[in-house]
C-alpha positions in Angstrom: 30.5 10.1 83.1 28.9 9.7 86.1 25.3 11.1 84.8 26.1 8.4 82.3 26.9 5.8 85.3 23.6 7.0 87.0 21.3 6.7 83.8 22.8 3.1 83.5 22.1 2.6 87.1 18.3 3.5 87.1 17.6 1.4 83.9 18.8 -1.4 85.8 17.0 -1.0 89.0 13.7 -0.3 86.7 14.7 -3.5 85.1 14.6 -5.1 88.5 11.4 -3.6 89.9 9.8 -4.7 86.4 10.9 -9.2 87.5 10.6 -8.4 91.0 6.8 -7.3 90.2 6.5 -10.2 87.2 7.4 -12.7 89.8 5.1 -11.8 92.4 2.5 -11.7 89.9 2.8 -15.3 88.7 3.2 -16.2 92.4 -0.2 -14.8 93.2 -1.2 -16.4 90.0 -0.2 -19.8 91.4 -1.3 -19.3 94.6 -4.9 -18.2 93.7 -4.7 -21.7 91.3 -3.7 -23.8 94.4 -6.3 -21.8 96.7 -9.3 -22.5 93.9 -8.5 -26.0 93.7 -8.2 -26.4 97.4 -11.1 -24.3 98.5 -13.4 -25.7 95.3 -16.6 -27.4 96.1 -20.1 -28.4 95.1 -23.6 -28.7 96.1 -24.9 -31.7 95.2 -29.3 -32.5 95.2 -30.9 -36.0 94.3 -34.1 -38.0 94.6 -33.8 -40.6 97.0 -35.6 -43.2 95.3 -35.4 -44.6 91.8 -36.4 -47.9 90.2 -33.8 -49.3 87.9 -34.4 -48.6 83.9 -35.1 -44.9 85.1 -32.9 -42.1 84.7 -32.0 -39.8 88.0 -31.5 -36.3 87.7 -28.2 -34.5 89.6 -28.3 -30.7 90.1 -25.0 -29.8 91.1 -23.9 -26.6 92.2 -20.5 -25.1 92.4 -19.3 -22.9 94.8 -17.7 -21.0 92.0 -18.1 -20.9 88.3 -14.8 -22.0 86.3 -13.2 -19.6 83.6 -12.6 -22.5 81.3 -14.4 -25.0 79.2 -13.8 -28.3 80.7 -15.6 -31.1 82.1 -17.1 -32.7 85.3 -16.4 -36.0 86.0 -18.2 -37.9 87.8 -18.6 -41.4 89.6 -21.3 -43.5 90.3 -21.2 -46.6 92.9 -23.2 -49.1 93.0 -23.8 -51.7 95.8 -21.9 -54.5 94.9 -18.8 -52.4 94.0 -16.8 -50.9 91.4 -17.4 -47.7 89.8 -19.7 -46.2 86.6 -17.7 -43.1 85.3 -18.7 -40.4 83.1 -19.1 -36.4 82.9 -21.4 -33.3 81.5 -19.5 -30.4 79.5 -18.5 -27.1 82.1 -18.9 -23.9 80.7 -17.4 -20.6 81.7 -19.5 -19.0 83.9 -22.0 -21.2 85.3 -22.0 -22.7 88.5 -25.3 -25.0 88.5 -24.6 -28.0 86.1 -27.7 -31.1 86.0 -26.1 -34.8 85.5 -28.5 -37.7 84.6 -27.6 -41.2 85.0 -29.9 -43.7 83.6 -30.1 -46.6 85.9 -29.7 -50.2 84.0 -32.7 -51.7 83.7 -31.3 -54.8 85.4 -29.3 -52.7 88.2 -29.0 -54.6 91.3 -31.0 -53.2 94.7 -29.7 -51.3 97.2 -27.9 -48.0 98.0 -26.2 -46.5 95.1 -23.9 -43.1 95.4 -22.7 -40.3 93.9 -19.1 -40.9 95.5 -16.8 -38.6 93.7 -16.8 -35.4 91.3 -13.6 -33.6 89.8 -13.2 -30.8 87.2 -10.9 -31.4 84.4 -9.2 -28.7 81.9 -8.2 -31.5 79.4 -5.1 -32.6 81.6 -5.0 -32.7 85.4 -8.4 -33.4 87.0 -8.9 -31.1 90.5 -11.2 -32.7 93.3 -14.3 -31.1 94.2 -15.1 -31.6 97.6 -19.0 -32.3 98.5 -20.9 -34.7 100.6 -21.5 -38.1 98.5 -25.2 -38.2 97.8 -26.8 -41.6 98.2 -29.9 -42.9 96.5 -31.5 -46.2 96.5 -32.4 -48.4 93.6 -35.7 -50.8 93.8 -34.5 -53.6 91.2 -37.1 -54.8 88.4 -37.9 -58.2 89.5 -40.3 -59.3 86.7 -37.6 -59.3 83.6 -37.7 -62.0 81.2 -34.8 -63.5 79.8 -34.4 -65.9 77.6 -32.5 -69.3 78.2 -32.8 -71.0 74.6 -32.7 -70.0 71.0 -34.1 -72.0 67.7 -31.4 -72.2 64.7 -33.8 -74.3 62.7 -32.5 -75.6 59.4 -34.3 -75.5 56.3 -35.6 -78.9 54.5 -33.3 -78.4 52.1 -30.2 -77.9 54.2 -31.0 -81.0 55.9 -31.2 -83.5 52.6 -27.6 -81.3 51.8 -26.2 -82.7 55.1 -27.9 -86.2 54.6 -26.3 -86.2 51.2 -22.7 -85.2 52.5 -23.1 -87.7 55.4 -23.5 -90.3 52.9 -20.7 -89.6 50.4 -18.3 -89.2 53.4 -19.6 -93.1 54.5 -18.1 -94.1 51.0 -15.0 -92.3 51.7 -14.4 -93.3 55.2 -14.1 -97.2 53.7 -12.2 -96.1 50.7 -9.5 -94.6 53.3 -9.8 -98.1 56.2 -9.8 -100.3 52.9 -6.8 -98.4 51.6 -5.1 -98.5 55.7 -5.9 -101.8 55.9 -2.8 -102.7 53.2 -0.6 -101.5 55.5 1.7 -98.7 53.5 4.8 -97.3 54.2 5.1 -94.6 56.2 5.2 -92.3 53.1 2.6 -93.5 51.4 0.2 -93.5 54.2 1.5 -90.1 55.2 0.3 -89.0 51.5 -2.7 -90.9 52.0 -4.2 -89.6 55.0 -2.9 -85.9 54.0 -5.4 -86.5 50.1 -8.1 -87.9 52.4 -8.1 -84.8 54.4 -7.9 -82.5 52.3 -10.5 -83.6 50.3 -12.6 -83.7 53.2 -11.8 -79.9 54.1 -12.5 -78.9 50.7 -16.1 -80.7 50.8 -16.8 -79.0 54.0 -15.7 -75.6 52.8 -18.3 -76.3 49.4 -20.7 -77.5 51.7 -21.1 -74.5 53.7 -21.3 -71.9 50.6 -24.2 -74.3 49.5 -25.9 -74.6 53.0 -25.5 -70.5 53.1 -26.8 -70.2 49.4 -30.5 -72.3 50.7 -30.8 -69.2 53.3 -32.5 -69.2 56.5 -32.7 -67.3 59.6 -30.6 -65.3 60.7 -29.9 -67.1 64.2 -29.6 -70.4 62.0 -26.9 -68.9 59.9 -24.9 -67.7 62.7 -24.7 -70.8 64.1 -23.6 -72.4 60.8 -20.9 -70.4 60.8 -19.7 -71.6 64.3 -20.9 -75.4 63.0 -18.4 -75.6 59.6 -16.1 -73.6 60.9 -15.6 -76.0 63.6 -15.0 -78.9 61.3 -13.0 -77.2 59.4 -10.6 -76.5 62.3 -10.3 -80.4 62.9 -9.4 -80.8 59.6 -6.5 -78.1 59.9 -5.7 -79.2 63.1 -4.9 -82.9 61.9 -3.4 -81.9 58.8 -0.7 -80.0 61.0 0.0 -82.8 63.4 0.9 -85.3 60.2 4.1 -84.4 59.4 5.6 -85.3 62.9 3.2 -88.0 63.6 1.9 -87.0 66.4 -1.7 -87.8 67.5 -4.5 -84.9 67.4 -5.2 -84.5 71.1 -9.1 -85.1 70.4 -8.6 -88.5 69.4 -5.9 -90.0 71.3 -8.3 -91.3 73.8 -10.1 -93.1 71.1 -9.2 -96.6 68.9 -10.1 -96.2 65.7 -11.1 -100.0 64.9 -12.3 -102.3 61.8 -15.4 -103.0 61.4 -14.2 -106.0 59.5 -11.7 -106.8 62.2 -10.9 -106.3 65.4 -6.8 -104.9 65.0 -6.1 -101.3 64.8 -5.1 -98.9 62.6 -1.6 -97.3 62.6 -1.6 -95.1 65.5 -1.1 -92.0 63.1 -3.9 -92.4 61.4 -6.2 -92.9 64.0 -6.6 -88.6 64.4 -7.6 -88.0 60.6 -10.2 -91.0 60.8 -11.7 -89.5 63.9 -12.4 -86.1 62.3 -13.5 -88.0 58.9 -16.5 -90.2 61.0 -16.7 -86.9 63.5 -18.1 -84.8 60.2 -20.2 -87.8 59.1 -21.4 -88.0 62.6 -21.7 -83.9 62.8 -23.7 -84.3 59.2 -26.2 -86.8 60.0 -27.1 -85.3 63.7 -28.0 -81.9 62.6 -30.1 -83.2 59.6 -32.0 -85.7 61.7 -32.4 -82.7 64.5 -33.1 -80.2 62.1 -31.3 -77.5 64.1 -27.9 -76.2 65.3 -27.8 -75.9 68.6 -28.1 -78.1 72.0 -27.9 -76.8 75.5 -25.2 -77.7 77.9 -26.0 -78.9 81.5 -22.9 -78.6 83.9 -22.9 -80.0 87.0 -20.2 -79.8 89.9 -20.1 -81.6 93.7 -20.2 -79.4 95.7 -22.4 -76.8 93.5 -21.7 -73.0 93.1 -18.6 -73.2 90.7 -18.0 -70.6 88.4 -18.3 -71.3 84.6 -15.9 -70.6 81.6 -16.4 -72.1 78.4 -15.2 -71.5 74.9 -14.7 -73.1 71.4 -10.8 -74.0 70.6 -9.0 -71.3 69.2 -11.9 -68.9 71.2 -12.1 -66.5 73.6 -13.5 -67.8 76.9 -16.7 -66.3 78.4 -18.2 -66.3 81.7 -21.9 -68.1 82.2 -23.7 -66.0 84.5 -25.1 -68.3 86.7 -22.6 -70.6 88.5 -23.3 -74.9 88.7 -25.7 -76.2 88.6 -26.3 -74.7 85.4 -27.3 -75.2 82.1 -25.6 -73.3 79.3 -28.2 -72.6 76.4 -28.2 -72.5 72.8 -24.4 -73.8 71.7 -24.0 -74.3 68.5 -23.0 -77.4 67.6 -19.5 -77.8 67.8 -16.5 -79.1 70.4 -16.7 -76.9 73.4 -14.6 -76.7 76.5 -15.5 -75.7 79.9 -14.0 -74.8 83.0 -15.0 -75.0 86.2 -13.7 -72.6 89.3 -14.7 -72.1 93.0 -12.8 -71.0 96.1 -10.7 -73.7 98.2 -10.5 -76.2 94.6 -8.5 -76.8 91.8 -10.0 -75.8 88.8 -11.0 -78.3 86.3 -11.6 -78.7 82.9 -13.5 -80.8 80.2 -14.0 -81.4 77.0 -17.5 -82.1 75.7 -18.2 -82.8 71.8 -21.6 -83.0 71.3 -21.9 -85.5 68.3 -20.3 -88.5 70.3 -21.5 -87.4 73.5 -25.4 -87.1 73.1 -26.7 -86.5 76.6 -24.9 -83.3 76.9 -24.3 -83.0 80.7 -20.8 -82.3 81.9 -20.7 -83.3 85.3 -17.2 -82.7 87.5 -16.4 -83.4 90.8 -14.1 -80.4 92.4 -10.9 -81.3 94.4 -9.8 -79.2 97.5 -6.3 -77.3 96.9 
C-alpha cells in the first residue's frame, strides 16, 4: 500500500510540474505579446514636397516583421484638420511596407502629416510608435469649376407646357366661377378636392409626355425635380382639406376675383394658389425654354453660411458663404437658411415663379 500511495503521489506531482510549466508558458506568451506591442515601431521616409492631384509614396519600415496577416492603418492630416484614414495589407514576414496616398486634386496648401500608424489582426489595433512625417502640399490654383448648367427644353416640350398652361386657365375659372356660388362646406370641400385631383393627374400625364419628347440628360434631371415639385403642392393641399387648414405656402396670399374685389373662402384659397402656381410654373419654363435659374443670397453683415433644400429634401451646404449665388436650381420652391456666429439663424422661402428676380436677401440678428 504505500508503493501504491507513492505511485499515486508522483502522478500527482508530475501532474503539477506539467500546469506549473503550462502556465509559465502562456505567461511568457503574454508577456512577449505585451513586450511586441510596447516595444513595436516603424521607420517612416517621404518626399517633402508634392502638388495636390499627385500621389506620395510612404516607405515604411518596421522594426520587426509580424507573424500574421493583418493590416496597417494609417492616418493622414491635413492642415485645416480632421483626418484621411486608410491602410495596405501586412504580410508575415516583411518588415518594409510602401503606402501611397494620392493627394485631391483640390487639396488645400500647407503642411500635411503622416500623424498616426497602428497594426491590426482583425480586432484590436496595436500603436506603432514613429516620428509623424510631414510633407507639404502646393495647391492647384488654376482649376476650373463651373458655376451654371443649361437644362434646355426641347421645342416640343415647350408648346406641351404652353398647351397645359392654357387648359389649366380654363380650369382655374371653372373652379372661381363654381366658388363664387358660395357652397356648403361639403360641397366646396368635394369641389376643391375634384379640382385637385384632376390637376395632379394632368401633371403626372404631363410629365410622362414631356419625358417621352427626350432631351438631355441634365434637362431631364431637372424635370424630374420640376413635376415632382408640383406634384408635392398638390399632395400637400389635398392633405390639409379635410381639417381646413390653410397650406402654409399660401396663407400669406389672398386669392381674389378678377371680377370682384371680395375673397374666396379662406379654405380654398391654398388649392387655387397651387392651381395658378402650375399655370404660372407652365408658362415660365416654356417662355424660358429651360429649367433652371440661379439663386443670389445676400446677408448684412456678409459671410453667413448657406443651407438650402427642396421640401421634403435633404439640406445641403453651398460652399461659399453670402454673398453668394447658388447656380443651376431647378425650378421649383426652395428654402434656405442662413447661419453665422453671434446671430440667429434665419430662414426663407423663395418660389421662383412668383418671385422673378431671384435674390434672397436677409438681414442677420445678433443672439
Amino acid at each position: 500500500m504505500s508503493t501504491g500511495r507513492q505511485g499515486y503521489s508522483g502522478i500527482a506531482t508530475f501532474l503539477l510540474g506539467l500546469v506549473v510549466c503550462a502556465a509559465a508558458l502562456l505567461h511568457v506568451a503574454v508577456g512577449a505579446q505585451q513586450d511586441v506591442q510596447e516595444r513595436l515601431g516603424a521607420a517612416v521616409n517621404a518626399p517633402e514636397l508634392v502638388k495636390a492631384g499627385e500621389t506620395v509614396s510612404f516607405t515604411i519600415t518596421l522594426d520587426k516583421p509580424p507573424n500574421f496577416k493583418g493590416s496597417l492603418q494609417y492616418w493622414i492630416t491635413p492642415p485645416i484638420g480632421g483626418t484621411i484614414t486608410s491602410s495596405v495589407d501586412l504580410e508575415p514576414g516583411k518588415k518594409i511596407y510602401k503606402v501611397e496616398f494620392g493627394v485631391p486634386i483640390g487639396a488645400p496648401g500647407g503642411t500635411w502629416a503622416l500623424s498616426e500608424l497602428k497594426a491590426s489582426a482583425g480586432f484590436d489595433s496595436v500603436p506603432v510608435k514613429f516620428k509623424p512625417v510631414l510633407f507639404q502640399v502646393v495647391p492647384n490654383r488654376d482649376l476650373i469649376f463651373p458655376t451654371s448648367a443649361e437644362a434646355k427644353i426641347t421645342p416640343s416640350q415647350a408648346q406641351l407646357l404652353r398647351r397645359e398652361a392654357f387648359s389649366l386657365q380654363g380650369r382655374i375659372q371653372i373652379l372661381k366661377s363654381n366658388l363664387s356660388k358660395m357652397p356648403q362646406a361639403p360641397q366646396l370641400a368635394d369641389v376643391l378636392r375634384r379640382s385637385l385631383t384632376d390637376g395632379l393627374e394632368a401633371v403626372q400625364r404631363t410629365e410622362r409626355s414631356f419625358t417621352g419628347f427626350g432631351g438631355t440628360e441634365s434637362a431631364l434631371e431637372a424635370s424630374r425635380v420640376f413635376f415632382a415639385d408640383l406634384q408635392k403642392s398638390y399632395l400637400q393641399a389635398l392633405e390639409d382639406l379635410p381639417g381646413g387648414r390653410l397650406i402654409a405656402t399660401g396663407a400669406r396670399m389672398l386669392v381674389t376675383s378678377f371680377q370682384n374685389q371680395h375673397r374666396y373662402p379662406a379654405v380654398a384659397q391654398g388649392p387655387l394658389r397651387v392651381l395658378e402656381q402650375n399655370e404660372l410654373a407652365y408658362s415660365l419654363v416654356a417662355n424660358k425654354g429651360d429649367l433652371t435659374f440661379d439663386l443670389e443670397v445676400n446677408s448684412a453683415p456678409q459671410g453667413a453660411t448657406v443651407f438650402y433644400w427642396r421640401r421634403g429634401d435633404s439640406e445641403r451646404k453651398n460652399n461659399k458663404p453670402t454673398n453668394s449665388i447658388l447656380p443651376a436650381l431647378p425650378y421649383a420652391i426652395w428654402l434656405v437658411r442662413l447661419e453665422i456666429p453671434g446671430y440667429g439663424a434665419e430662414e426663407r422661402e423663395h418660389d421662383p415663379f412668383r418671385e422673378p428676380n431671384h435674390v434672397v436677401t436677409v438681414e442677420m440678428h445678433k443672439k
